[in-house]
N, C-alpha and C positions, 0 to 999 in steps of 0.2 A: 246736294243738288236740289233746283225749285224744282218743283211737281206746277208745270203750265198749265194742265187742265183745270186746276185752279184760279187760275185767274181771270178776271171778268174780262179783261180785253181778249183773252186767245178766246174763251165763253161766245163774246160780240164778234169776234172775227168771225168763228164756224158760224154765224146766226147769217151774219153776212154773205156766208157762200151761198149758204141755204136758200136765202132769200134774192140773190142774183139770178139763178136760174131761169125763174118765171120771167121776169122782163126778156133774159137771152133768148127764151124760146118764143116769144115774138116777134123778133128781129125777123128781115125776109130773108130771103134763101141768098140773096146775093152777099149778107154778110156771114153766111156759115165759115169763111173761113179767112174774117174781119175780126168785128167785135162781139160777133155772137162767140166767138172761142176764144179772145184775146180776156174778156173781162171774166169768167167764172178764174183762170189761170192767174190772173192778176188777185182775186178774192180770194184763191188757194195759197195764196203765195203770204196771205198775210198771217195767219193763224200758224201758217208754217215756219215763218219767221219769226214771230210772237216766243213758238217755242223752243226758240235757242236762247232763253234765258235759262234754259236747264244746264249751258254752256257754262264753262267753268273760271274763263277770265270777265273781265269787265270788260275791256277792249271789245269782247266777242259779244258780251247782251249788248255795248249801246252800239255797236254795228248792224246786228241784225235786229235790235227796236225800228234802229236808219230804213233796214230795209224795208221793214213793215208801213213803217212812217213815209216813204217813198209810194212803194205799194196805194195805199190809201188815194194818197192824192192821184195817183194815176188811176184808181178805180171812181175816185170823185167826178175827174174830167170825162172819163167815156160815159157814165152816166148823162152827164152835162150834155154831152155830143150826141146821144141817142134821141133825145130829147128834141135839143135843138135841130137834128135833122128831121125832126116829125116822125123816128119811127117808134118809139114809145111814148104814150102821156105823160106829161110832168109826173101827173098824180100816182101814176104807176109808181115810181120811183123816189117820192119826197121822202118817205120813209127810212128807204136805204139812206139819201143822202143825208139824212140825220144822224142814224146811225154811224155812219162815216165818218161823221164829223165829229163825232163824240167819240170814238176810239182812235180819232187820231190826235185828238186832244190827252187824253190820255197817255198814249204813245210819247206825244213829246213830253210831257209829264215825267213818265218812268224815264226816258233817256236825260232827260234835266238832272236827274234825283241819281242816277246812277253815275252820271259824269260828274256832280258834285261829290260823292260820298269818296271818290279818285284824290279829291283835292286833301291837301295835308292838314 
């Protein structure tokens, strides 16, 4: 079995949850039970999924990379959405969406590399 906490994407994901907080906790009161809760759950879900490469078939890492990789970009778009409704600064947030964007590049990386190594 893979040991996940090894790896630098599930490593970027937890960094990722960490650092979602702060922007949620600026959100107003009207999104406590919008995107102030939908996005840390979306940023748990990816280091969560990350770590079913400990998973024993292939079928089962490049589905749940899928999910991680899915994840991602749903956490890319509410970021986008916080933003563009004015209630967080770009600046607040350019950061994460770097990061974001650099483990979901990755992500599809590994699931490329694990769906090839399938082939005969």
């Amino acid at each position: 079995m893979r040991d996940h906490t090894k790896l630098r994407v599930w490593q970027k994901g937890c960094d990722i949850v960490v650092g979602i907080y702060d922007p949620t906790r600026e959100l107003p009161d009207s999104e406590k039970y919008g995107l102030s809760a939908q996005m840390p759950r979306v940023a748990v879900s990816n280091p969560s999924n990350i770590a079913g490469v400990s998973r024993r078939s292939k079928n089962d890492l490049v589905r749940f990379l899928d999910y991680a990789a899915g994840s991602s970009g749903e956490l890319e778009t509410q970021l986008h959405l916080v933003t563009r409704l004015g209630l967080v600064p770009p600046q607040r947030v350019d950061h994460l969406q770097s990061e974001i964007a650099w483990l979901r590049r990755m992500l599809v990386g590994l699931i490329r590399s694990a769906r090839a190594s399938d082939r005969p």
